[in-house]
C-alpha positions as CSV (number, residue, x, y, z in Angstrom):
1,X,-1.1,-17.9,-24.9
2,X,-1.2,-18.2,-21.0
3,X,-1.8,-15.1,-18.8
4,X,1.0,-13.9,-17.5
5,X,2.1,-13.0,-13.9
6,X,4.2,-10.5,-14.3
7,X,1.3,-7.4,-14.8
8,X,-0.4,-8.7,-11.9
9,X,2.7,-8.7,-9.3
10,X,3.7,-5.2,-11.0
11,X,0.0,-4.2,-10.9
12,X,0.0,-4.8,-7.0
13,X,3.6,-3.7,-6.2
14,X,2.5,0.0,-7.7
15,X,-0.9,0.6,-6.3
16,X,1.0,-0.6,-2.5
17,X,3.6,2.0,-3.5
18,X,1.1,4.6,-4.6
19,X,-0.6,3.6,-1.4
20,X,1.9,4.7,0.2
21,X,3.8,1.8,1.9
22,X,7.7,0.8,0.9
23,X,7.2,-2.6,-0.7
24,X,9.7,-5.6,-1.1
25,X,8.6,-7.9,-3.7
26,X,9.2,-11.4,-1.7
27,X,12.0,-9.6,0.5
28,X,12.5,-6.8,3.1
29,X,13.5,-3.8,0.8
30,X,16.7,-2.4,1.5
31,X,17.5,-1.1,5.0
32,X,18.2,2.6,2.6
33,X,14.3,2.7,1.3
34,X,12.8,2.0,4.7
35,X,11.4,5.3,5.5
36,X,12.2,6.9,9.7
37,X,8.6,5.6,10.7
38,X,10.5,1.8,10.5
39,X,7.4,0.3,8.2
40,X,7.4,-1.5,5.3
41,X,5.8,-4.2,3.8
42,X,6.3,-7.5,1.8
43,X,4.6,-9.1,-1.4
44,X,4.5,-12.2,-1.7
45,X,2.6,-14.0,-4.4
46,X,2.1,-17.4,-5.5
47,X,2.4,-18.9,-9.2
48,X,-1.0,-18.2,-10.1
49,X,-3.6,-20.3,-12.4
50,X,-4.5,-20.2,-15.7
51,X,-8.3,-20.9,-15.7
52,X,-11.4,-21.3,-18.6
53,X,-13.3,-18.6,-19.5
54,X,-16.2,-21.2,-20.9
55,X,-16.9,-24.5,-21.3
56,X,-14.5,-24.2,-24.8
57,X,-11.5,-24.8,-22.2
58,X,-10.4,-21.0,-23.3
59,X,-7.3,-20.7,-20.4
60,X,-7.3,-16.8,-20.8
61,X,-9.3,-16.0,-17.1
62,X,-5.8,-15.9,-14.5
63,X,-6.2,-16.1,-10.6
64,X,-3.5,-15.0,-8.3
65,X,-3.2,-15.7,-4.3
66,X,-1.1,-13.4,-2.4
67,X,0.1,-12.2,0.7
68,X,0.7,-8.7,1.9
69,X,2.9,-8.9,5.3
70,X,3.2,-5.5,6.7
71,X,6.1,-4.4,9.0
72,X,6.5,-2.1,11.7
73,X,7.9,-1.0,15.2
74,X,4.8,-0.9,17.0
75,X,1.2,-2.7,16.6
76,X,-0.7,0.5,16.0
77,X,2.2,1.1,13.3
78,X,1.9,-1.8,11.7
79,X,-2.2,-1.2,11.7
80,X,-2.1,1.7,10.6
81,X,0.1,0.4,7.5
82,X,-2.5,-2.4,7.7
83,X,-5.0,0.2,6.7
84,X,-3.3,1.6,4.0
85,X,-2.7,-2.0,2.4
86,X,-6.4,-2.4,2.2
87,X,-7.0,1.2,1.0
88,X,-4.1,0.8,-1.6
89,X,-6.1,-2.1,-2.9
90,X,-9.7,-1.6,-2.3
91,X,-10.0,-0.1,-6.4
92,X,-9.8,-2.1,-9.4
93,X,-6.4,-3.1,-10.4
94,X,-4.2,-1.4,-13.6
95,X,-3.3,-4.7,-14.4
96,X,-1.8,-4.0,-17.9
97,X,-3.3,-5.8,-21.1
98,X,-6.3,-7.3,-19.0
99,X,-9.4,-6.4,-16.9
100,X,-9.0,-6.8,-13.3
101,X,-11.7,-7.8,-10.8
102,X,-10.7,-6.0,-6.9
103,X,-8.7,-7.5,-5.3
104,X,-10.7,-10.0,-2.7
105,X,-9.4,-9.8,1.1
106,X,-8.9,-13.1,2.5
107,X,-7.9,-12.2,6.3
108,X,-4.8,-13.7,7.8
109,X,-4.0,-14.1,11.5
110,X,-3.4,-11.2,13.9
111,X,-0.6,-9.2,14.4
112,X,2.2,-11.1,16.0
113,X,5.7,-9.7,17.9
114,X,9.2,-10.9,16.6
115,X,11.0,-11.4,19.6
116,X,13.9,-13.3,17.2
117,X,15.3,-9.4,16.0
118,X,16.2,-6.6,18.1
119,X,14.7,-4.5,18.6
120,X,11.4,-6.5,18.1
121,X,9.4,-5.8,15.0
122,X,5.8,-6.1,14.8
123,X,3.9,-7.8,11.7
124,X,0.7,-8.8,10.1
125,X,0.4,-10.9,6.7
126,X,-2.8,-10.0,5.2
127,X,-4.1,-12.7,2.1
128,X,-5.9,-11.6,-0.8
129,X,-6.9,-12.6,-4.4
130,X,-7.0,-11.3,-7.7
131,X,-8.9,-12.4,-11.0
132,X,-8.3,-10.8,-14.5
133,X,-9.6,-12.0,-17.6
134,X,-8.4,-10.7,-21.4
């Protein structure tokens, strides 16, 4: 059977919460759940591969690209949430059912200003990837 996503997204989505940071999973989180300091951040992951293990063609090794964009009033906020992203996922991974490699940080471009919304809102989308095997 193919590896599936769902451990990995929920894997992520609790060590970002445990991190500290209000997480949307593809989506701003409700307006309610955004805490006073105005930042948040937002998963999104792509589908994922199913990869071999060995030359036997065993699909049971998964890889996972995905973006952290964190959210915030300010640029030092939405550093400062930036450093919590990368402490929140610095350890290995609880990815449930498999073992989990750390997560690998990729980079991403620097924090930009969304003039589009008022008041403005900083952000700053942060890649990584993740490799588990069974």
């Amino acid at each position: 059977m193919a590896p599936d996503i769902k451990p990995h997204v929920d894997a992520i989505m609790a060590a970002l919460t445990a991190g500290g940071l209000v997480v949307g999973d593809g989506v701003a989180p409700p307006k309610s759940s955004i805490p006073p300091t105005g930042i948040y951040a937002v998963l999104y992951c792509d589908p994922g591969q199913s990869v071999s293990e060995s030359l036997a063609d065993q699909r049971t090794d998964f890889q996972l690209s995905f973006q952290v964009t964190l959210v915030g009033p300010t640029a030092e906020k939405v550093r400062w949430a930036g450093q919590r992203c990368r402490d929140a996922l610095h350890g290995p991974l609880a990815v449930t059912g498999r073992n989990a490699w750390r997560a690998e940080e990729d980079g991403g471009p620097p924090i930009q200003r969304d003039d589009d919304v008022s008041p403005s809102l900083y952000y700053l989308p942060v890649q990584y990837r993740l490799q588990s095997t069974s």
